[in-house]
Steps between C-alpha positions, in 0.01 A plus 500: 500500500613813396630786796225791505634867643198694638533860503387621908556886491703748442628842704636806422829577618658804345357757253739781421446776264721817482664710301846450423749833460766328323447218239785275273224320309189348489560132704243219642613236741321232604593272789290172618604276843298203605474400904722158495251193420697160706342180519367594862362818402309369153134544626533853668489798312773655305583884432583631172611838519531780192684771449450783239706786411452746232721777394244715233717745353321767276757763265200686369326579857633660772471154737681200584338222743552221699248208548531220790236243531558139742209283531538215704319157375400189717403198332463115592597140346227256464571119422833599525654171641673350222674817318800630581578769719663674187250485272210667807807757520507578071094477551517729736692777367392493153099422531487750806693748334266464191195553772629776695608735183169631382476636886830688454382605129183621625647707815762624287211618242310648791748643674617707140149600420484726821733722386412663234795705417690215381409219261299194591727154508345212419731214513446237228427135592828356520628141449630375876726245358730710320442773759608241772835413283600851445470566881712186582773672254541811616510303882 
């Protein structure tokens, strides 16, 4: 039987929006850490954590911003008993990153249309895999 990863809830942690004086470039980083699944800990529920930042750097307006958004994800194994702790770790970290991300693209779309002296971001739906590798790169 295959291992099923239920989504519980998620929290807000940070949300950071300023403006920046001084700006190199435009720059995103992304950062994703799981809580550590072991054998003994399999049925409990594991955090996946998120980490946003966004440099928007804009040469025809007068502004330059700075966007922070962590969510915090719990989820939960079912019929987990004969997959390996590995695989609950991969499932983990790229199904819950795929969950929590419209939450981060919606705040991040809220959070821009408040202001209206600067233009509205909406972030486009973005494929966690090769997100995931490009993190594990730059780390």
């Amino acid at each position: 039987m295959q291992s099923m990863m239920k989504f519980e809830s998620f929290r807000i942690l940070e949300i950071e929006y300023k403006f920046a004086e001084e700006m190199e470039e435009d720059n995103l980083t992304f950062e994703v850490k799981t809580s550590n699944i072991e054998i003994n800990n399999v049925n409990k529920n594991h955090d996946l954590l998120i980490k946003m930042e966004m440099e928007d750097k804009n040469n025809d307006k007068l502004y330059n911003r700075k966007i922070v958004v962590a969510l915090q994800g719990k989820f939960s194994f079912e019929n987990n008993e004969s997959i390996d702790i590995k695989t609950l770790e991969s499932l983990l970290r790229i199904n819950g990153t795929a969950i929590l991300m419209p939450y981060i693209r919606t705040l991040v779309s809220n959070l821009t249309a408040f202001d209206n002296s600067t233009d509205h971001i909406l972030l486009p739906t973005i494929n966690v895999n090769s997100l995931l590798e490009d993190s594990e790169k730059e780390n």
